[in-house]
Steps between C-alpha positions, in 0.01 A plus 500: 500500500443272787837486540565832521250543784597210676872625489372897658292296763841349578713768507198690723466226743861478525514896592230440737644204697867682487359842698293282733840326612688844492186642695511170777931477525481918556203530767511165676713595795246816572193280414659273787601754729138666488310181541712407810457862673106447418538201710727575771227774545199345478647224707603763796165632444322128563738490771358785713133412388547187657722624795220782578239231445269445873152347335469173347354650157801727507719241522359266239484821268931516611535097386348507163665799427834331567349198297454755217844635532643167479288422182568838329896406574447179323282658184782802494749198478363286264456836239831611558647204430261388218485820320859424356444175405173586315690753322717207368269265475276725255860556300580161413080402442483790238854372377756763615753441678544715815 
């Protein structure tokens, strides 16, 4: 009986990991393309806080929120390029190959 179970949990995991890698090769490109117009507008947006920017508060509120923009870049980066590799890295820990 273990067997059994152990063999469905398989064949379920298996399913799992093989329509999170259909889901990740078929949206990628749009995930990609929607994360870079976020920040090509939030960026422009920075740009004119800081361009329109005549007190000193004003313009420390402009730098950290380029110093946010920079780290949210970084954080989007490290997900999208992690989230794959997780994906395959869970695979071959729970013994399927992916």
């Amino acid at each position: 009986m273990k067997f059994l179970a152990e063999a469905t949990l398989n064949e379920s995991l298996q399913g799992i990991i093989t329509k999170l890698n259909e889901l990740m090769n078929s949206f990628w490109i749009y995930i990609v393309m929607a994360l870079a117009a976020v920040v090509v507008v939030w960026g422009a947006y920075v740009g004119i806080k800081i361009a329109i920017a005549h007190r000193n508060e004003e313009k420390i509120n402009a730098r950290d929120m380029i110093k946010n923009l920079i780290i949210g870049i970084v954080i989007i980066f490290v997900v999208a390029m992690g989230a794959p590799l997780l994906i395959k890295g869970l695979a071959s820990w729970v013994g399927i190959g992916a």
